[in-house]
C-alpha positions in Angstrom: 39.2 -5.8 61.0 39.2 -8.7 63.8 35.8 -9.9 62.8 33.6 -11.1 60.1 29.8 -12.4 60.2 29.3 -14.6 57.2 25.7 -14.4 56.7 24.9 -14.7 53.8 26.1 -13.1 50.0 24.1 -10.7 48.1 24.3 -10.3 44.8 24.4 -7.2 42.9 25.0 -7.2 38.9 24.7 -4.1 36.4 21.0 -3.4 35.2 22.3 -3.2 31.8 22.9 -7.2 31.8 20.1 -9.2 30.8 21.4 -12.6 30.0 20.7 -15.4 32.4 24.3 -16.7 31.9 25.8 -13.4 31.3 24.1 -12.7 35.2 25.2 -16.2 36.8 29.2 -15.5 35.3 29.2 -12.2 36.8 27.6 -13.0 40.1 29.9 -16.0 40.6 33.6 -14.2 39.7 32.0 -11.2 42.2 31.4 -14.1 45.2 35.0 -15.8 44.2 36.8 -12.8 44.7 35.2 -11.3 47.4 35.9 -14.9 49.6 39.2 -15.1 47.7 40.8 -11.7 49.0 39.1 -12.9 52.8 40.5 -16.4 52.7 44.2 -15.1 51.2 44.0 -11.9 53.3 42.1 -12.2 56.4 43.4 -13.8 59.6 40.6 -13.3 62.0 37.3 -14.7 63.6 35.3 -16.3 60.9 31.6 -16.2 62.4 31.4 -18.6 60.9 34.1 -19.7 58.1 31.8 -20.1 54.4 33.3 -23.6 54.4 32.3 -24.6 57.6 28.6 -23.1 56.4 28.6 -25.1 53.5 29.1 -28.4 55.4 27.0 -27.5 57.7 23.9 -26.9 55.5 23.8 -29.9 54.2 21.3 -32.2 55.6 22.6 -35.1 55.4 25.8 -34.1 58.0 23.3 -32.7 60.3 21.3 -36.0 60.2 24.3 -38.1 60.7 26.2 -36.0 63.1 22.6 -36.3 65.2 22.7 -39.7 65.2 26.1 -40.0 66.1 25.4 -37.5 69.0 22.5 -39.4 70.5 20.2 -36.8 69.9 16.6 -37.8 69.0 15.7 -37.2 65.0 12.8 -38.7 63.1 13.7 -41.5 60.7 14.5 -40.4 57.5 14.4 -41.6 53.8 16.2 -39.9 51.2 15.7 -41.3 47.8 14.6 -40.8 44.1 12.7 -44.4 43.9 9.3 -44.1 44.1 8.8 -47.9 45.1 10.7 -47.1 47.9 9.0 -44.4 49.0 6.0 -46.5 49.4 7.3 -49.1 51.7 8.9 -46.1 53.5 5.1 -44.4 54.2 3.8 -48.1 54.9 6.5 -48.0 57.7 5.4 -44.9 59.0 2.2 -43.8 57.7 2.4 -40.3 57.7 5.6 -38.6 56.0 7.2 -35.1 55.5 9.0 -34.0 52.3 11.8 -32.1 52.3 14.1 -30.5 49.7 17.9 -31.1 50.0 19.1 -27.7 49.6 16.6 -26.1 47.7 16.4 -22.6 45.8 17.1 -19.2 47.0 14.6 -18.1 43.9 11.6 -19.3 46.3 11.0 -20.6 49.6 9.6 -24.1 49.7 7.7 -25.4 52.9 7.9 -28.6 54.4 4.8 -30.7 53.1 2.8 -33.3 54.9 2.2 -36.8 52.9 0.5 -39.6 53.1 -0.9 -42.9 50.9 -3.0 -40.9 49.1 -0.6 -37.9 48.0 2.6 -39.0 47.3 4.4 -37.2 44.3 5.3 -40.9 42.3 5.6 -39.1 39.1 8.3 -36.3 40.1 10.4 -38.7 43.1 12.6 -39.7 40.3 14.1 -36.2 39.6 15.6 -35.3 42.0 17.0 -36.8 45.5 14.3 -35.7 48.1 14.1 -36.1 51.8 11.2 -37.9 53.6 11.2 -38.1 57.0 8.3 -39.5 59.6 5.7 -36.9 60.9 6.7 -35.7 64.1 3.1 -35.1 65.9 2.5 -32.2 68.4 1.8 -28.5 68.1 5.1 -27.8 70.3 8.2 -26.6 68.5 11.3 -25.2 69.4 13.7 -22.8 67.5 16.6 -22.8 70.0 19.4 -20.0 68.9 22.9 -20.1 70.0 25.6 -17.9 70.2 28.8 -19.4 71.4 27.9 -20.5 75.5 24.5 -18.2 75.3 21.5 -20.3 74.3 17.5 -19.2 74.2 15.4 -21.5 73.5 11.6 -20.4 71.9 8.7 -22.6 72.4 6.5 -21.7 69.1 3.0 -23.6 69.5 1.0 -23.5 66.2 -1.2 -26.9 64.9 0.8 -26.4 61.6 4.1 -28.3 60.5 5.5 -25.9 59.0 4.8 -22.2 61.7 7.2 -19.9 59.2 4.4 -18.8 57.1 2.1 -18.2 59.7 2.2 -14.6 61.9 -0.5 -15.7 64.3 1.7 -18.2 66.8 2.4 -17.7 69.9 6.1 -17.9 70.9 7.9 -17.7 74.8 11.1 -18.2 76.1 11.8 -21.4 77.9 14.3 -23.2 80.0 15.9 -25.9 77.4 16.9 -29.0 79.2 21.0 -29.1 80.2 21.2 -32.2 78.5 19.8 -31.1 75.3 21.3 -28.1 75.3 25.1 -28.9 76.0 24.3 -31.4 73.2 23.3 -28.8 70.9 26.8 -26.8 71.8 28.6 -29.8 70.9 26.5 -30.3 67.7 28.0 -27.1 66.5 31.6 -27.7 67.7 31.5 -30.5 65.5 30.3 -28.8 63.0 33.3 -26.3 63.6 30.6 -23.2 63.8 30.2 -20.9 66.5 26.9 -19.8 66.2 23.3 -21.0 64.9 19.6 -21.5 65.1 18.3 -25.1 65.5 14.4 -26.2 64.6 13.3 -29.3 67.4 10.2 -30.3 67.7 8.7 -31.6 71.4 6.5 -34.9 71.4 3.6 -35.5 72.9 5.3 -37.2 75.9 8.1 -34.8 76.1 10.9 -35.9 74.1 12.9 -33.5 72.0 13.6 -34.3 68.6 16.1 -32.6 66.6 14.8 -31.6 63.1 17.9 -29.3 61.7 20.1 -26.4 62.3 20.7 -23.3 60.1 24.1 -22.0 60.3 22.9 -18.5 60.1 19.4 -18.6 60.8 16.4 -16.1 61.1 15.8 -14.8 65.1 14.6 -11.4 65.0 11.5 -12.2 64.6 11.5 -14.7 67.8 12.3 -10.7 69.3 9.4 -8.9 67.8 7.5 -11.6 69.8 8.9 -12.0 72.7 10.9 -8.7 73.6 13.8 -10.9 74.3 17.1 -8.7 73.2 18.5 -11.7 70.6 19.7 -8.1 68.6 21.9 -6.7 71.7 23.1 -10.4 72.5 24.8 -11.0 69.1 26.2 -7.7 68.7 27.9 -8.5 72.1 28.8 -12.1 71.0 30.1 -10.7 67.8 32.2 -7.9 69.7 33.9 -9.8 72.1 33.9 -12.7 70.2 37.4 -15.5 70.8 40.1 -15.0 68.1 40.9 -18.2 66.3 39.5 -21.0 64.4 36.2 -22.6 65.6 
């Protein structure tokens, strides 16, 4: 074995076990050995290394990394006091919340806030991140593997498109700049592959919203034709040996 795609773990546990703690023990001492023989054992291509996908989901890196790259993000709150979170939507009127990391038990969509529907009760348990509305119906999922990059122009009215099966998506020329800034994004982030969400303004400028390490694109295929299935087979075939 030269090779192995870290996607993502799933985890299987005897039917016979019933016990909420008895289910989280097992699952974890599974996922510890499994990485444990890889990271003792293996000395191949991580696509990418489960370390380097754990910094990398966290939102707070990608925001700061951004901002230390130059690239365009929306300003960004992240914050338990409700107080704050007021002067933060008087700022900027309209507001996005999103969750930190989240739950893999359900999928939680970005929400759109304002004045009038601001959660002042529930801020305070948990850190949350706000973020100003980025207006337009243009978004971008851009995926990358190693040098290749296609970019996907998905135009839907609603923030948040994932729910919806009804918008129209097309494969687009990214912009050089943006794009070798999105290779070095992930350099940085010592990964050699993922799928960044960017959302295009009303006079054209790219903002970067966040990347997932190992996210979704097949669907962008089903939609466009566009063989994203063939291309990361072949990136993962002939992929460089060595660290990222």
């Amino acid at each position: 074995m030269k090779t192995v795609w870290w996607r993502r773990l799933s985890r299987s546990v005897p039917t016979e076990v019933e016990e909420d703690i008895q289910l989280h023990l097992i699952g974890n001492d599974c996922e510890a050995a499994l990485i444990g023989v890889f990271e003792t054992d293996f000395s191949g291509t991580w696509i990418d290394h489960p370390t380097s996908i754990r910094r990398a989901e966290n939102k707070l890196v990608q925001l700061r990394l951004a901002h230390e790259m130059g690239l365009s993000h929306p300003a960004t709150l992240v914050t338990q006091d409700a107080a704050r979170l007021c002067e933060f939507v008087a700022e900027h009127e309209r507001v996005v919340a999103k969750v930190l990391r989240g739950t893999n038990t359900a999928p939680l969509a970005t929400v759109s806030l304002d004045a009038t529907r601001l959660p002042l009760e529930s801020v305070r348990m948990a850190p949350t991140i706000f973020q100003e509305e980025v207006r337009g119906s243009s978004h971008l999922r851009v995926v990358v593997f190693g040098e290749a990059v296609y970019a996907f122009r998905i135009t839907s009215p609603h923030l948040d498109w994932r729910p919806y099966t009804d918008t129209a998506v097309e494969l687009v020329q990214l912009d050089p700049g943006v794009e070798m800034s999105l290779k070095r994004f992930l350099v940085a982030l010592h990964l050699r592959m993922g799928s960044f969400d960017l959302k295009i303004k009303d006079d054209g400028e790219v903002v970067f919203l966040e990347v997932n390490p190992q996210g979704q694109f097949l669907f962008l295929q089903s939609k466009t034709g566009v063989d994203l299935a063939t291309a990361c087979a072949e990136y993962l075939a002939s992929s460089p040996q060595g660290a990222a």
